[in-house]
Structures are given as structure tokens and as C-alpha cells.
C-alpha positions in Angstrom: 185.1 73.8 121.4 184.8 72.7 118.0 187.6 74.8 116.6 189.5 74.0 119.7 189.3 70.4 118.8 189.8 70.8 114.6 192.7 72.8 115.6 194.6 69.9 117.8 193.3 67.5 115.1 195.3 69.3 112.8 198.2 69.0 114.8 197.8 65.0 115.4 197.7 64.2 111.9 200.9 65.9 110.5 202.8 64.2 113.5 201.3 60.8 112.6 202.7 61.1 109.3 205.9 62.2 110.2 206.4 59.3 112.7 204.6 57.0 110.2 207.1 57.3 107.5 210.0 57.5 109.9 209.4 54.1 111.1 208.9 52.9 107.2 211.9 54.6 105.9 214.4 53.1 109.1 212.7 49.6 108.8 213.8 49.4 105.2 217.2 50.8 105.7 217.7 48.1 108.2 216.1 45.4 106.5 217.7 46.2 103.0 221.2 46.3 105.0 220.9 42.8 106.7 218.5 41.0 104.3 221.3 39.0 102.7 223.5 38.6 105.7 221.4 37.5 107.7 219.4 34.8 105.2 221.3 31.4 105.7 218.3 29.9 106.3 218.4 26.7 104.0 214.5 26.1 103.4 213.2 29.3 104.0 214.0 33.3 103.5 214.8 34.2 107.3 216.9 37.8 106.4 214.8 39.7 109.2 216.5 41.8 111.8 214.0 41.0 113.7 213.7 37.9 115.8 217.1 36.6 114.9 218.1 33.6 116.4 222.2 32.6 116.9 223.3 28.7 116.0 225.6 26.8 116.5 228.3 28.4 114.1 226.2 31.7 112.5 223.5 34.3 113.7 220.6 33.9 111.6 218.0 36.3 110.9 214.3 36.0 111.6 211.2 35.3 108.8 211.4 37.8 106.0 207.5 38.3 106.9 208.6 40.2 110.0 210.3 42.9 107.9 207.7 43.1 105.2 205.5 44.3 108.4 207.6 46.6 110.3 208.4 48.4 106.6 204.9 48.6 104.8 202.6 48.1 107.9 201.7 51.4 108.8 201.0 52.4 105.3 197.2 51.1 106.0 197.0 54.2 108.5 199.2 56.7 107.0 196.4 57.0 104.4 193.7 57.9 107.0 196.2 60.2 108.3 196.9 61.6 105.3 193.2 62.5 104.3 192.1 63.5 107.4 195.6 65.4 108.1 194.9 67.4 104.2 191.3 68.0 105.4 191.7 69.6 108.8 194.8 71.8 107.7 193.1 72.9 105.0 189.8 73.9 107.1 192.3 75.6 109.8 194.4 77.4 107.1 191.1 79.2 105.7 190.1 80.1 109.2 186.6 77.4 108.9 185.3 75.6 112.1 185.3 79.4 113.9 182.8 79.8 116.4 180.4 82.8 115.5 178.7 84.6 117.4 174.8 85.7 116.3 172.4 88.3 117.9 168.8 87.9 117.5 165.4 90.4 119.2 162.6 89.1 121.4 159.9 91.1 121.8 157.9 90.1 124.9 154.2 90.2 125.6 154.8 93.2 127.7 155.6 94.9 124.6 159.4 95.2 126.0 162.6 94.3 123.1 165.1 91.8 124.7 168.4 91.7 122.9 169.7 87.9 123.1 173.7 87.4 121.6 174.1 83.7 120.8 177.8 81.9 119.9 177.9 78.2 118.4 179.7 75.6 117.6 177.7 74.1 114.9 178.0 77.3 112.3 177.9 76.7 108.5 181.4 76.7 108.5 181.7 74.4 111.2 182.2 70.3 111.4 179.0 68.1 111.1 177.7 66.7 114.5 178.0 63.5 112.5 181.3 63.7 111.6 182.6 62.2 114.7 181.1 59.0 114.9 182.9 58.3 111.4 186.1 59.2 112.9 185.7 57.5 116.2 185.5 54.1 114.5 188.3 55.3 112.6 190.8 56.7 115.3 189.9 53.2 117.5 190.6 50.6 114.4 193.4 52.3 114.3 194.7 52.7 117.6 194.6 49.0 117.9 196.1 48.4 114.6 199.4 50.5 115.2 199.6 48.9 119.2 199.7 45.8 117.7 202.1 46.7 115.0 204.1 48.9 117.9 204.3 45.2 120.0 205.1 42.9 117.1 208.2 45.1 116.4 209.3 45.0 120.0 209.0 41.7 120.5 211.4 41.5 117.6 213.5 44.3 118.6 213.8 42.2 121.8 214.3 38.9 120.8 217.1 39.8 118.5 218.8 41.5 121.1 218.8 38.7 123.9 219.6 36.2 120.7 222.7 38.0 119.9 223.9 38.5 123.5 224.6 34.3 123.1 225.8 34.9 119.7 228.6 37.4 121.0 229.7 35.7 123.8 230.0 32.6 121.6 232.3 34.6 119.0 235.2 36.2 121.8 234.1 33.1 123.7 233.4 35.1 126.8 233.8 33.5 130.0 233.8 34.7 133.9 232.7 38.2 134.6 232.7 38.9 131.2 228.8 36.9 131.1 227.1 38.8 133.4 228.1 42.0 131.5 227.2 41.1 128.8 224.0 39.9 129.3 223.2 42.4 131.9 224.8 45.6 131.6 225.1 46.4 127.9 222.6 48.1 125.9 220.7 47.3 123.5 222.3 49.8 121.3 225.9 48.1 122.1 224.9 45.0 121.1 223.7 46.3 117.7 227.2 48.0 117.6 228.9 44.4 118.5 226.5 43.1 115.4 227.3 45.9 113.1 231.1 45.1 112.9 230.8 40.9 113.8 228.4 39.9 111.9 229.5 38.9 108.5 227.5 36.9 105.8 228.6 33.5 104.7 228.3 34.1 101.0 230.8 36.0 99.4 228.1 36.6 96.6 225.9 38.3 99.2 228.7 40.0 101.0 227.4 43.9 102.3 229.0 47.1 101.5 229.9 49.4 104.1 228.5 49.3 107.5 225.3 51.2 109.0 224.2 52.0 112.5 221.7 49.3 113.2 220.6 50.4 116.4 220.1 53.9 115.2 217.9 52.6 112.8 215.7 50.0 114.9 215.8 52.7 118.2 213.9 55.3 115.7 211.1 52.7 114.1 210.4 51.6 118.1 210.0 54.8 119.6 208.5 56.3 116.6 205.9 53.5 116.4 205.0 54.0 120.3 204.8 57.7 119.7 202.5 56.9 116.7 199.9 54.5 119.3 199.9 57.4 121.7 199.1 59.7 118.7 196.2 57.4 117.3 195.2 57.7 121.0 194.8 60.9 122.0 192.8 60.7 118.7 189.9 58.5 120.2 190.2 60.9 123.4 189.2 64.4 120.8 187.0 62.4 118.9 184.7 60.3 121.5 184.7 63.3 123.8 183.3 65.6 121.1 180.6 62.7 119.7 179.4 62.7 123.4 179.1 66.1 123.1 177.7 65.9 120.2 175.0 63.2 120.7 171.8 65.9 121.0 172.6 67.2 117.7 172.7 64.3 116.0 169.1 63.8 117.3 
């Protein structure tokens, strides 16, 4: 069971990292697209995609804190996922963590020879009892910290969306049916569209170049970041199943 579990642990990691820098690498691209578009805040640096708010003549952007997070926050985990990620393929590439089996002879009073095969887990090659309780603590910080970082960006991602639905009906001054529709029956992703090609900045110093697709970009952090909580938690589930398996060795 111990080779069973390295081998899926070598699996999780990889796919944390990939998702990891995905959501890193589309953060910045949105952030480094809108950060001077959206920043006509007078007092303070607001040119966050996320929680954008719309006024009464612009769409402004929300604190530049938000973006900071969404684009460098899961480097604090990518490095545990990194390690452990090296380590495990490493053991799985060179065939380690195998269970082997082992024969040894009894010989009874009687005088008879009784043959007993063994097969173990915990082999020379195999993982430590007490490595899980290291990386239970580890896979459970960090299933917290990347659902927190997974809701703080949808929040965002949500807020900005509603905000701008008022923006655009402000800007082709929508009226009758038109509300409802917008506010109900467009996506996400259409808004973002509506905000791609609308939204301009109102300083012709920071004016943009060329146009990028903005819901693209947030779409892939959020569902990336999800996948990357449900990754982090099927990672407590391997590791605190095997430590409770583990416990009498560790004894």
C-alpha cells in the first residue's frame, strides 16, 4: 500500500505545480494588462481586476493588494509541491517504495521445517512510518491556505463582474428589457468581453496596447485554483489514511 500511495503522490504533486503556475502566470497577464487602466483612484493604487467598483463617470479597479495575492500567493505552496513533487518522482523513477517479499524457516518443537513467505511495506527502500505525520501537517496548512486563496479570488472574480454589469448598462445607457439581460442572462465571460473593448483608461500616458481576453485569463486562475484545493485535498486523504495505518509502527 505504500508504493500504491507514493505512486499517486507522485501524480498530485506535478498537477499542483502545473495548476499552481497557471493561476500565477494568468493573474499577471491580467493584472499587468489592466493595472494602469483601471488605477484612477486619486489617494490610493486601486489597478486590480479584482473587486472593481463602477462610478459615477469611470469603472475603477480594486486595491492593488488583491492582485499582488492572486499573482504571488500560491508561490508559498508551489515550493512544498515542488520538493515533495522532485522527491516522490525521483523515488518512483528508480523503482524505491516496492513492496518485497521475504521468506524465512521455522523449525518447530516437533522437529518439523515450516516455510513462512512474508511481503512488507516498510522495506529499506520503503517510506519511513514517520514520514507522514510531517506531511499531514503539511498537506492540511496547505489545504486551507490555497481554499482561502481559491475564495478570496472569487469573491473578486465576482464582485467585478456584478460591478461592471452597472458599469455597462450605464455606458449604452440600457433601458427596458435590455436590464434584465444583462444582469441576468449574460455570462461572466461576456461581460469581460463588454470590458475588454469599453473600458478605456483616462490617461492618455497610461493608455494600453492591444486588447487581451480578460475572461480567458481570470476563468483559468479560478478554476485552476479550485482544482489546486481539491488537489491539496486528496493530499490530506493519502497522507492521514496512511499515518493511521501507520500509527503501530511508529510505536
Amino acid at each position: 500500500m505504500s508504493y500504491a500511495a507514493e505512486r499517486v503522490l507522485s501524480y498530485l504533486y506535478p498537477f499542483i505545480i502545473i495548476t499552481s503556475v497557471t493561476c500565477c502566470i494568468t493573474s499577471a497577464v491580467a493584472w499587468t494588462h489592466w493595472r494602469y487602466v483601471l488605477n484612477a483612484c486619486p489617494d490610493t493604487n486601486c489597478g486590480c481586476y479584482l473587486h472593481g467598483r463602477t462610478t459615477y463617470n469611470s469603472f475603477e479597479g480594486g486595491n492593488i493588494g488583491y492582485c499582488h495575492y492572486a499573482t504571488y500567493g500560491l508561490l508559498f505552496p508551489l515550493v512544498f509541491a515542488v520538493v515533495l513533487g522532485v522527491y516522490h518522482g525521483y523515488r518512483m523513477c528508480i523503482g524505491k517504495g516496492k513492496p518485497k517479499a521475504g521468506t524465512t524457516t521455522i523449525r518447530q518443537r516437533s522437529g518439523d521445517m515450516v516455510v513462512v513467505t512474508t511481503e512488507s511495506e516498510l522495506t529499506p527502500d520503503g517510506l519511513s512510518p514517520y514520514y507522514w505525520l510531517p506531511a499531514t501537517v503539511i498537506s492540511v496548512i496547505m489545504a486551507i491556505y490555497t481554499l482561502v486563496y481559491a475564495s478570496v479570488f472569487t469573491d473578486g472574480f465576482e464582485v467585478t463582474c456584478k460591478q461592471y454589469r452597472e458599469s455597462l448598462l450605464k455606458e449604452i445607457q440600457g433601458v427596458g428589457n435590455i436590464v434584465p439581460v444583462i444582469k441576468g442572462r449574460l455570462s461572466c465571460a461576456a461581460i469581460f468581453d463588454f470590458m475588454d473593448y469599453l473600458v478605456e483608461s483616462i490617461s492618455y500616458e497610461r493608455r494600453r496596447y492591444g486588447r487581451i481576453n480578460s475572461a480567458a485569463c481570470m476563468y483559468f486562475t479560478l478554476v485552476m485554483s479550485w482544482f489546486t484545493v481539491f488537489a491539496w485535498i486528496a493530499l490530506c486523504v493519502v497522507n492521514i489514511v496512511h499515518l493511521r495505518r501507520t500509527r503501530s509502527s511508529r510505536v
